[in-house]
C-alpha positions as CSV (number, residue, x, y, z in Angstrom):
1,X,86.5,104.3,112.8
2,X,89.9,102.6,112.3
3,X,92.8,104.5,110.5
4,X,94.5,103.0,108.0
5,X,97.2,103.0,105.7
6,X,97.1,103.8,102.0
7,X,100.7,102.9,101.3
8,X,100.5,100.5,98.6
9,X,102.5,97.1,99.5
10,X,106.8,97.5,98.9
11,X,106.2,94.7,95.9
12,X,103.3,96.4,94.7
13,X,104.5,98.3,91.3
14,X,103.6,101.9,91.3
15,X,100.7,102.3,88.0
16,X,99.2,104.9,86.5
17,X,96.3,105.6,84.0
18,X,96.3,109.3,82.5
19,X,93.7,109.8,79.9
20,X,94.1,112.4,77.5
21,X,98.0,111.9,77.5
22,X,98.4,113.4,73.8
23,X,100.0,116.2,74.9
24,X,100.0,119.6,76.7
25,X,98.8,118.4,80.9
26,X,98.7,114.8,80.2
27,X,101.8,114.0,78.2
28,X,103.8,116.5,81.4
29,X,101.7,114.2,83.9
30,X,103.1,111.0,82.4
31,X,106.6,112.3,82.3
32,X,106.4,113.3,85.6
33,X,104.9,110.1,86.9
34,X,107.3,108.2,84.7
35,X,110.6,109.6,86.2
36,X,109.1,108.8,89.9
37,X,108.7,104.9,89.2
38,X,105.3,104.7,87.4
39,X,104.5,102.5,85.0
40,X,101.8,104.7,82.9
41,X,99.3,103.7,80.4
42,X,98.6,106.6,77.9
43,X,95.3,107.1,77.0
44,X,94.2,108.7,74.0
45,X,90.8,108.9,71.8
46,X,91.7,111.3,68.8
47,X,95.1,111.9,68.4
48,X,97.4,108.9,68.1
49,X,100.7,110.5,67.0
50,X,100.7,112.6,69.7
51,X,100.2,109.8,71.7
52,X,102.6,107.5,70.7
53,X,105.2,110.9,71.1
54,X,104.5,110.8,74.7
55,X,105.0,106.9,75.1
56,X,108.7,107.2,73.4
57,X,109.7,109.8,75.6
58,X,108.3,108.1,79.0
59,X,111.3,107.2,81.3
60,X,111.5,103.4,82.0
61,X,110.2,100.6,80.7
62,X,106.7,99.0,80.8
63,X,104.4,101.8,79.9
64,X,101.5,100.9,77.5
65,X,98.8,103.0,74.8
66,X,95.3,102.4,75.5
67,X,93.0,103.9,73.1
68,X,89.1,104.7,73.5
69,X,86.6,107.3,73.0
70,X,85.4,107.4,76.4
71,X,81.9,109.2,75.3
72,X,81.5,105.8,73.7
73,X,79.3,102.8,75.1
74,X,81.6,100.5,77.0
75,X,84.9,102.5,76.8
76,X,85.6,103.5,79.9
77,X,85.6,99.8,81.8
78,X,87.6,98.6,78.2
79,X,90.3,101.3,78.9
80,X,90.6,100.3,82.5
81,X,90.5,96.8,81.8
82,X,93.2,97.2,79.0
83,X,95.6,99.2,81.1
84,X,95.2,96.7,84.1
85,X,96.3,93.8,82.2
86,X,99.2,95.6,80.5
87,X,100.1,97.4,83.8
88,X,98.8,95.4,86.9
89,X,96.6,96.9,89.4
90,X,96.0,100.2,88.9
91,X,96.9,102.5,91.6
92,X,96.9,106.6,90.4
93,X,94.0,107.7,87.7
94,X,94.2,111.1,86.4
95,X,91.2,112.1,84.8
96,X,92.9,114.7,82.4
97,X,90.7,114.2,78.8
98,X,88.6,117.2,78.5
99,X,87.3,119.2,75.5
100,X,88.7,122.7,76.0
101,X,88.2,126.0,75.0
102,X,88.6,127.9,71.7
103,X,86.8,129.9,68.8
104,X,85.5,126.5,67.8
105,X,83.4,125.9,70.4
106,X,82.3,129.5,71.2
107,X,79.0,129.3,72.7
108,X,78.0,133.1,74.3
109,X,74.3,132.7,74.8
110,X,73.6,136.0,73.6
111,X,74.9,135.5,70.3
112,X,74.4,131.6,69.5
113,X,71.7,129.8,67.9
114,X,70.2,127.1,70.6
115,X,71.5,124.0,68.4
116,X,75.0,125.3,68.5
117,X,74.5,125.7,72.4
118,X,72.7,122.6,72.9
119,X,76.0,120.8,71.1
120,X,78.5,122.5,73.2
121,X,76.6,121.5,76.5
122,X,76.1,117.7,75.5
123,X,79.5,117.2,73.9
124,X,81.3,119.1,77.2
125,X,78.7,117.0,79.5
126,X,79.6,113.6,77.3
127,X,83.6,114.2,77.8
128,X,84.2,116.3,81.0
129,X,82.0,115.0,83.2
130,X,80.5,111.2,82.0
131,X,84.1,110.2,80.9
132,X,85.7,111.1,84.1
133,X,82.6,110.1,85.9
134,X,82.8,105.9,84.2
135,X,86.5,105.9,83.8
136,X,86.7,106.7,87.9
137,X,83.6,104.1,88.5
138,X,85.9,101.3,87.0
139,X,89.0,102.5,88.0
140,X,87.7,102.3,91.8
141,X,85.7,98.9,91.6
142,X,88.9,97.3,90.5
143,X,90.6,99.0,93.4
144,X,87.9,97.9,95.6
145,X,87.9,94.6,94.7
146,X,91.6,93.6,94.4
147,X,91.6,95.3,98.2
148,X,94.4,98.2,97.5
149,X,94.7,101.4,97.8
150,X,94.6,104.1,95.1
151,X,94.3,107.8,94.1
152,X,92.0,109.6,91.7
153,X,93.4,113.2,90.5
154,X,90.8,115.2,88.6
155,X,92.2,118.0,86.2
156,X,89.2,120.6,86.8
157,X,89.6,124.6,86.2
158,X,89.7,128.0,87.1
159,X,86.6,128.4,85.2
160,X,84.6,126.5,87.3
161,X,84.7,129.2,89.9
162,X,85.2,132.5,88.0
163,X,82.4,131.9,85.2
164,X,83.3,131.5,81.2
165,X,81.5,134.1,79.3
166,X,82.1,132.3,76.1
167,X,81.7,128.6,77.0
168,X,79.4,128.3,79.9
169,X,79.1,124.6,79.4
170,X,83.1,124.0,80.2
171,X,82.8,125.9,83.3
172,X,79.7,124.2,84.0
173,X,81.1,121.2,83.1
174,X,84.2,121.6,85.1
175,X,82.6,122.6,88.6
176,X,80.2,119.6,88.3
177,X,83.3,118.0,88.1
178,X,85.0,119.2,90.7
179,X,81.6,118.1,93.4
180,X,82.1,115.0,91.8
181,X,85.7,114.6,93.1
182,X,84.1,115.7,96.4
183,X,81.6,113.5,96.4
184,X,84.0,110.6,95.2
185,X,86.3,111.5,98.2
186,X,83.6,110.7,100.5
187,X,82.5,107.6,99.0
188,X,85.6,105.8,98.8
189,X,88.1,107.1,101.6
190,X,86.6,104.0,103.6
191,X,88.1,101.8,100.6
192,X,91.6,103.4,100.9
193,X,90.8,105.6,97.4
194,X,92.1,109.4,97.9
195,X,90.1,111.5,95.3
196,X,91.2,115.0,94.6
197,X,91.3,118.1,91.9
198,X,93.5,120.5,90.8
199,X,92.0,123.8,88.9
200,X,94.5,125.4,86.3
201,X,94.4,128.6,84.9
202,X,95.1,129.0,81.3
203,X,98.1,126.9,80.6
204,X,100.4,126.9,77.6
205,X,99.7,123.8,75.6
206,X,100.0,122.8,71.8
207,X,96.0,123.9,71.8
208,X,96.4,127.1,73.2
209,X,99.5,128.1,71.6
210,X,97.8,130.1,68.6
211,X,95.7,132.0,71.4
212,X,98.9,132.9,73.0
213,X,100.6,134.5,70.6
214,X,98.2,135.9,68.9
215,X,96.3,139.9,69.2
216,X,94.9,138.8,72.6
217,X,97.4,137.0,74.0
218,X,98.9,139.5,76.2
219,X,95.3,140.0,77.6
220,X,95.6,136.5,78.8
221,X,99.2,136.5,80.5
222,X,98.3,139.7,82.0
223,X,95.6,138.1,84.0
224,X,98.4,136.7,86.4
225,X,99.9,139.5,88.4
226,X,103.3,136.9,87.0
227,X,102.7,138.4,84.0
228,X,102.8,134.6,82.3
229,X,100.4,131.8,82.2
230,X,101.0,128.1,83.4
231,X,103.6,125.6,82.1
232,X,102.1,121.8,81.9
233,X,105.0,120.5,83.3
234,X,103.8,123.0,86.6
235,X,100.1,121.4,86.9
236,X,101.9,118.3,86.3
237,X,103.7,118.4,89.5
238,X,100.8,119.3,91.7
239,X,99.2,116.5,90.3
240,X,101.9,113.9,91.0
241,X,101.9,115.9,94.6
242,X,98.4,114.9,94.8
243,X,98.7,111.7,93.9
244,X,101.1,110.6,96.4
245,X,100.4,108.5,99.2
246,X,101.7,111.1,101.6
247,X,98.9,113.6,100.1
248,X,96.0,111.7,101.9
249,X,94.8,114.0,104.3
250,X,94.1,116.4,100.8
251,X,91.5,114.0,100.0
252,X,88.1,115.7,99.2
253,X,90.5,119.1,98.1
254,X,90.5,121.1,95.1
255,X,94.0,123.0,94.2
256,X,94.1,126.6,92.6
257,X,96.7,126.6,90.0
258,X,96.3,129.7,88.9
259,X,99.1,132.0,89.2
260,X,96.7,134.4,91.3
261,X,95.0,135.3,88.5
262,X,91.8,134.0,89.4
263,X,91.3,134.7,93.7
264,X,88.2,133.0,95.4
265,X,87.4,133.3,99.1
């Protein structure tokens, strides 16, 4: 097999697509792509204020909102399509929209009744897997067919490998999402794509601020031996690492970011 280079071309202007860019991992990612030449399209479904806070305070010029429920028939080609024509060829997605956890969506099989379960399962299913699943589809046929090189960057989690007693269906969720990064990696290396993940630990976001600081939140800094929990701007950068053209031989990989709270073997 031949090697190749996934360099994009000198004139080719370095794009990005980060869905889920409200706040907390995705607005940081932006940022943090912005300031390194990006042109980024912010995606958002829910929450357009935030939004629109993380496209004034991008770096540079250029960048663009696309907005779409991604659960939604159609979305996830619109939302590609809409951030190609305002950006050009798309060259870095970061599959970062996700429906986290919190009391809401408290789902211990022992103590929920099965509709309240089944809901958890299909909404996580819906939005952490399918999204990222027909937003990368798109993302890559485009790629494929324009005949340049790109990167995928899946924001997984720790959960996937130490088990959620409380939501199942996000760590569930999350490791299927993970072997579909693998699998992804495998597919489309021959095409000059780079797919990989990161998995955070509990990261300090507007979402998880109220956890943090309240009764149990020492419970959950103390599970690093650092004694804190992650910073967006942190899992940003091994994101933008990731995404990189120097990071292909990472292809296929999925990152720890866990502040060794969370070992696996």
């Amino acid at each position: 097999m031949a090697a190749f280079d996934i360099a994009p071309p000198a004139d080719q202007p370095l794009t990005a697509l980060v869905t889920g860019a409200s706040g907390g991992i995705g607005r940081a990612t932006c940022q943090l792509l912005a300031e390194r030449g990006h042109r980024v399209a912010v995606h958002w479904a829910h929450h357009g204020d935030g939004a629109r806070e993380t496209l004034a305070s991008l770096p540079g010029d250029g960048h663009a909102l696309v907005r779409g429920d991604l659960t939604e028939s159609g979305a996830a080609e619109r939302v590609v399509g809409e951030a190609t024509d305002a950006l050009g060829p798309l060259g870095v997605l970061v599959n970062n929209a996700a429906v986290a956890t919190g009391p809401e969506n408290r789902h211990h099989p022992a103590d929920t009744e099965f509709a309240q379960w089944s809901a958890a399962f299909s909404t996580m299913i819906d939005v952490n897997l399918r999204a990222a699943a027909d937003v990368s589809y798109w993302f890559a046929r485009r790629a494929i067919d324009h005949g340049h090189a790109a990167s995928i960057v899946n924001v997984g989690s720790r959960g996937a490998f130490r088990g959620e007693t409380d939501h199942p269906a996000y760590a569930a969720t999350k490791a299927a999402l993970h072997a579909l990064g693998q699998s992804l990696a495998l597919a489309l290396a021959p095409h000059r794509i780079v797919v990989t993940t990161v998995a955070p630990g509990f990261t300090a976001t507007e979402r998880t601020a109220e956890r943090l600081t309240g009764p149990g939140g020492s419970v959950i800094t103390g599970q690093s031996p650092f004694g804190r929990v992650a910073e967006p701007d942190e899992v940003a950068h091994a994101i933008a690492f990731l995404a990189d053209p120097a990071s292909v031989w990472a292809s296929g990989a999925v990152l720890d970011l866990n502040g060794a709270s969370h070992l696996r073997g």
